[in-house]
C-alpha positions in Angstrom: 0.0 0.0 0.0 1.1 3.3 -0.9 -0.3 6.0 1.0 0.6 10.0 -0.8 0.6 13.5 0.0 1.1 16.4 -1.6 1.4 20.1 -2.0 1.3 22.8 -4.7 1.8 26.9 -4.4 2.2 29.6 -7.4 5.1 31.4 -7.1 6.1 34.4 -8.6 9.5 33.5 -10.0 10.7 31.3 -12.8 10.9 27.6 -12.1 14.9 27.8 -12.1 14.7 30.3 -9.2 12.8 28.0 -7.5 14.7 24.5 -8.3 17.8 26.2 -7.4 16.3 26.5 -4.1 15.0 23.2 -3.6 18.5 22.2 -4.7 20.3 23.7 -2.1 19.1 21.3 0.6 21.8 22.6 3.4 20.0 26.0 2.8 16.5 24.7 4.0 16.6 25.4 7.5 17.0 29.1 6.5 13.6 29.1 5.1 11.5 26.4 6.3 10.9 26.0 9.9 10.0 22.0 8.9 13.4 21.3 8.8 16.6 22.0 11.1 19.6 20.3 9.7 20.3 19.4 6.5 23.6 17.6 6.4 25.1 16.5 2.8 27.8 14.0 1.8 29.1 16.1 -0.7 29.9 19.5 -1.3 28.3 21.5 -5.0 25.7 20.8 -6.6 23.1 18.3 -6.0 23.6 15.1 -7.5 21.9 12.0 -8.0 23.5 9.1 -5.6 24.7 11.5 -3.0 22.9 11.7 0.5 21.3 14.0 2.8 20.8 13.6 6.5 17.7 15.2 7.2 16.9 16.3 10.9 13.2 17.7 11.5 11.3 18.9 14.8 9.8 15.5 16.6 10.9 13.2 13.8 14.4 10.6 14.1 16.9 12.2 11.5 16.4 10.7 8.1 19.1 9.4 5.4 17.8 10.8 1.8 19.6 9.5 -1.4 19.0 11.6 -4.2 17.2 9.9 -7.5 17.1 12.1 -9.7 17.8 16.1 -10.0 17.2 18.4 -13.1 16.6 22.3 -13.1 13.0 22.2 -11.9 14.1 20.1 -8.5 14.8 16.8 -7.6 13.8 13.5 -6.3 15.3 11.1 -3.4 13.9 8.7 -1.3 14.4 7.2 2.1 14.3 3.9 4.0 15.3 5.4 7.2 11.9 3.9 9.2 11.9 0.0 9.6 8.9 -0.9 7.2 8.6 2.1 5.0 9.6 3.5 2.2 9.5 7.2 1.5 10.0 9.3 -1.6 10.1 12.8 -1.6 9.5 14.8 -5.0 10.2 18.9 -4.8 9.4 19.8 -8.2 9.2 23.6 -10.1 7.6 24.2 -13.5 7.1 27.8 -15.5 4.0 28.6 -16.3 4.4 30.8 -19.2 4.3 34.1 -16.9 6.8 34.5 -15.2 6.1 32.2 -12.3 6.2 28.8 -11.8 3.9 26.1 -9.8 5.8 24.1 -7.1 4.4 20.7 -6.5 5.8 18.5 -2.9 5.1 15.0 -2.7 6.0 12.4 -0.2 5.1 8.8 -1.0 4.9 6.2 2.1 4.8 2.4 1.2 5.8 -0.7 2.9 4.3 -2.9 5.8 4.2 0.1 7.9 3.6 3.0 5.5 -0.8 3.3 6.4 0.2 3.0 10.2 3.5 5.3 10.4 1.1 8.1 8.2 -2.6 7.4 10.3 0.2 8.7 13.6 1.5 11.4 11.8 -0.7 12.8 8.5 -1.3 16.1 10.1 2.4 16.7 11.4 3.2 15.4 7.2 1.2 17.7 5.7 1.4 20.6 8.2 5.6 20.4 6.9 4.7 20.2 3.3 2.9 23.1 3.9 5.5 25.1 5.8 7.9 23.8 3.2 5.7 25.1 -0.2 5.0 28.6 1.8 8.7 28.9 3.1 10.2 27.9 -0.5 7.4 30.5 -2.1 8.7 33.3 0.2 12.4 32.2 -0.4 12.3 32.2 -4.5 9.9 35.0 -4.6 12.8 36.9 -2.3 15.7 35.9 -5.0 13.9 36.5 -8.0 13.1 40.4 -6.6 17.0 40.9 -5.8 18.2 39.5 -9.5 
């Protein structure tokens, strides 16, 4: 069973303002209040294989390993909780006008994904929340100073 949530907010900046971002996971704690540390394994930019260690308010840090990155965001996903599977999608694309549409997923699955998400769905989706409105502010921030 696979058990999803997601989030999506307008932003008034292009999609690469906003992947860039998303990219920079170390950055995140500077913007969304969802996350505190953001450790990588390597230093640049993002890149598929590499790994994040991802520390949130009343969560166990999580290890991330990144799937797949373009210039609209990236993809990793995490095995971190004994009997699920998480992946994580942070995702930017231009609309045509200057901004862009964000879209946060996180995917659950495994033996445990339905109970691990009925104990914390509103905690999930209160972060995905913080995280679309902090990364909203954040891009809409760089794409007034360039």
């Amino acid at each position: 069973m696979t058990v999803d949530f997601r989030d999506t907010i307008t932003i008034a900046a292009p999609a690469a303002v906003a992947g860039d971002i998303m990219k920079a996971v170390q950055e995140w704690p500077s913007w969304t209040a969802s996350v505190s540390s953001a450790v990588r394994s390597r230093s640049g930019p993002l890149t598929v294989g590499e790994t994040v260690v991802v520390t949130q308010p009343k969560l166990r840090p999580a290890t991330w390993t990144v799937t797949e990155v373009d210039a609209g965001g990236f993809e990793w996903k995490s095995d971190s909780a004994p009997g699920v599977r998480n992946v994580g999608g942070h995702w930017a694309s231009d609309n045509g006008d200057g901004t862009c549409t964000a879209e946060l997923t996180l995917s659950f699955a495994g033996p445990l994904a339905r109970v691990v998400t009925l104990l914390y769905s509103s905690l999930i989706r209160r972060y995905i929340r913080m995280e679309a409105e902090g990364l909203k502010r954040a891009a809409e921030a760089a794409a007034q100073t360039s």
